[in-house]
C-alpha positions as CSV (number, residue, x, y, z in Angstrom):
1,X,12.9,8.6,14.7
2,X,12.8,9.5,18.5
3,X,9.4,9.9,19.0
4,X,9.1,6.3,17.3
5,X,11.8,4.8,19.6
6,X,10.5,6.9,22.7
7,X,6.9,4.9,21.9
8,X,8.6,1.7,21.4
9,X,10.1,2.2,24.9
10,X,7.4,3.3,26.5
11,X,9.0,7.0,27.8
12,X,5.7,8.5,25.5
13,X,1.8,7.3,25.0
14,X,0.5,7.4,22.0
15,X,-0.9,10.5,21.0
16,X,2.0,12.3,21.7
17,X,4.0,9.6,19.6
18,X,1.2,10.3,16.5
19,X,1.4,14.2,17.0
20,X,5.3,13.9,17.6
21,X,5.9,11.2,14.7
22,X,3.7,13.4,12.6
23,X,1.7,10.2,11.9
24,X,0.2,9.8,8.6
25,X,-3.7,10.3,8.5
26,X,-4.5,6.5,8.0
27,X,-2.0,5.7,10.9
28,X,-4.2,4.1,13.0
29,X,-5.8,2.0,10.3
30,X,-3.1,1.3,8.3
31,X,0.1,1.4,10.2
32,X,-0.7,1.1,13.9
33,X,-1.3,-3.0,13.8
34,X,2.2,-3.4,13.3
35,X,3.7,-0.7,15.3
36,X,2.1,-2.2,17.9
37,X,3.2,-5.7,17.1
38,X,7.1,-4.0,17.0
39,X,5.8,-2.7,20.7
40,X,5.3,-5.6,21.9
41,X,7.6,-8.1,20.6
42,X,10.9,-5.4,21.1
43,X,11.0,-4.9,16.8
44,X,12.9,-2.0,15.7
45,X,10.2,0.2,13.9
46,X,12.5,3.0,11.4
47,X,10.9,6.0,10.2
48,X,12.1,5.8,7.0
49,X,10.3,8.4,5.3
50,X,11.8,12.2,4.8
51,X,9.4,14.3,6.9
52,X,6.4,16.4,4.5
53,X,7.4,19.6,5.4
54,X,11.1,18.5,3.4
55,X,9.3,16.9,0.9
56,X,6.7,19.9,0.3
57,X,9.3,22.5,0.3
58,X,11.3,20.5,-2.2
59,X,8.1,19.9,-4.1
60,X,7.7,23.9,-4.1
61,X,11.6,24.6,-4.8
62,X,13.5,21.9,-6.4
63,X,16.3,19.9,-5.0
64,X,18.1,23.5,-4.3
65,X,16.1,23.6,-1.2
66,X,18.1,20.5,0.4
67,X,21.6,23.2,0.0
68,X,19.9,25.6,1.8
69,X,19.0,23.5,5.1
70,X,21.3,23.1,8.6
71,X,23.3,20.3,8.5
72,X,21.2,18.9,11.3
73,X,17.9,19.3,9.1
74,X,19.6,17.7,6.0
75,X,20.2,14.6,7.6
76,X,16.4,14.6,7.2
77,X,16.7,14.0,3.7
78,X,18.6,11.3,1.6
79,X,22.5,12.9,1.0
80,X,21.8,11.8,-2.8
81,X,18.7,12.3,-5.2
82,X,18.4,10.0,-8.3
83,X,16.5,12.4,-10.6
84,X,18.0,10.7,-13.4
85,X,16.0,10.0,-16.5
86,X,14.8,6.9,-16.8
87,X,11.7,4.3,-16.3
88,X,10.7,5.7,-12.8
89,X,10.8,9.5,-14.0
90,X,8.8,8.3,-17.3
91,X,6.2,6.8,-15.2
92,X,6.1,9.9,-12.7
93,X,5.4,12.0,-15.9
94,X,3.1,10.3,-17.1
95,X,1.1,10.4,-14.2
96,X,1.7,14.1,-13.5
97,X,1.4,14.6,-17.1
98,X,-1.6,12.8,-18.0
99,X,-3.7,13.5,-14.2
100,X,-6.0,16.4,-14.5
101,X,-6.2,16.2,-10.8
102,X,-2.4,16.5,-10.5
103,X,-2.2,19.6,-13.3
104,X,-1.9,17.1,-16.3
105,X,-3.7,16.8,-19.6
106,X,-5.8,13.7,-19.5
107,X,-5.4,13.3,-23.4
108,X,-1.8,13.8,-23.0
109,X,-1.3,10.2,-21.3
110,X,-2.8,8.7,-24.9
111,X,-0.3,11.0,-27.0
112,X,3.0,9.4,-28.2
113,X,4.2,12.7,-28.2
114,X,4.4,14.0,-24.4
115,X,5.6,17.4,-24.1
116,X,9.1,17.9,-22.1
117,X,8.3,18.0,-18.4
118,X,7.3,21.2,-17.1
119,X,9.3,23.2,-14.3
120,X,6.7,22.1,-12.0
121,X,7.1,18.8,-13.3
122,X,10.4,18.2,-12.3
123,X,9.6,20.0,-9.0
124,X,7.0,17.7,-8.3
125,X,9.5,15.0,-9.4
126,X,12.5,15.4,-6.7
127,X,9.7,15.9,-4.0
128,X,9.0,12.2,-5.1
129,X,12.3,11.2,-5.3
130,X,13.0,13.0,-2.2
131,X,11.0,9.9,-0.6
132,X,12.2,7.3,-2.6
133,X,15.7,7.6,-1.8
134,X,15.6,9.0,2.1
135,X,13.4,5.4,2.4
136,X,15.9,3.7,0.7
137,X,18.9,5.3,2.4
138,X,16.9,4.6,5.6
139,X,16.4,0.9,4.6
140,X,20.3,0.3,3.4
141,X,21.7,2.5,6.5
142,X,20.5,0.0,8.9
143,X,20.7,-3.1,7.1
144,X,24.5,-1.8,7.4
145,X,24.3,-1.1,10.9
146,X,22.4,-4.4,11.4
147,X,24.1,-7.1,9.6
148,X,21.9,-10.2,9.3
149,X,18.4,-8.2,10.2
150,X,15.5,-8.5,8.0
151,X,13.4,-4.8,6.4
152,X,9.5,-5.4,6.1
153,X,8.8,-2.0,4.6
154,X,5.4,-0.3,3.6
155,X,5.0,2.1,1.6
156,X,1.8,3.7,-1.0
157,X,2.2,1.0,-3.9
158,X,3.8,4.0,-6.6
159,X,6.7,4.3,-4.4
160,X,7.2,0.3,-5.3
161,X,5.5,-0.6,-8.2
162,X,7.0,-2.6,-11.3
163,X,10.2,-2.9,-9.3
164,X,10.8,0.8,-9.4
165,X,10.9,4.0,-7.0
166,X,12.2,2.7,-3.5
167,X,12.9,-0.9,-4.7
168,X,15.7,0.2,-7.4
169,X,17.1,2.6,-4.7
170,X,17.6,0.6,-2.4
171,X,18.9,-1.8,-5.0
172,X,21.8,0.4,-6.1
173,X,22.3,1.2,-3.1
């Protein structure tokens, strides 16, 4: 969040705000248009997302790995996870599950009878969740802050689809 707020205010250019920010790859075709527009119309711009290396380490370690980090670097992270069975989690696993790309057996997405996640699975699970929720947190922790302010959030259409992922988080929230 500084480096965005340092752009916005003009104290950094923009390369250093995309190498600070840790910019996604497609920033400056997919996100940069409406930075910009933030820039110059004095929008708030959040960084909503928990950074990779959080997400990648959770990914690697499970949610365990969130205990182990300062207090300072946990504030990185959603306080909560909602790892909870349910439609979001089926979905997941059926992509992980049934992705050979992502470690899955294609014919396993066609079989009524999917195997109980894998380790891994679950792994790869609370790295997604690890997302979901710190954008949601994000989202609800500044509509708090911001009474009567409006959230036009982006995000890669799993993290939203049917409803689920993000949306429901920030809904229960």
């Amino acid at each position: 969040q500084p480096a965005v707020d340092d752009y916005l205010a003009g104290r950094i250019g923009e390369n250093p705000f995309i190498e600070d920010a840790r910019a996604w790859a497609n920033y400056r075709t997919s996100y940069r248009p409406l930075v910009e527009y933030a820039k110059n119309h004095g929008l708030t711009v959040i960084a909503a997302n928990a950074p990779d290396k959080v997400v990648r380490c959770v990914g690697l370690e499970g949610e365990a790995f969130l205990a182990r980090m300062t207090p300072d670097q946990r504030s990185w992270a959603a306080a909560a996870l909602s790892l909870d069975a349910g439609a979001y989690r089926d979905k997941f696993m059926g992509f992980v599950q049934g992705d050979a790309a992502h470690g899955g057996d294609p014919d396993a997405a066609e079989s009524s009878e999917r195997k109980p996640p894998s380790e891994g699975a679950l792994r790869s699970y609370a790295a997604q969740v690890t997302r979901d929720d710190t954008m949601a947190e994000s989202i609800t922790e500044h509509l708090a802050t911001h009474p009567g302010r409006k959230v036009v959030h982006l995000n890669g259409s799993f993290h939203s689809d049917s409803f689920l992922g993000t949306v429901e988080r920030v809904k229960t929230r």
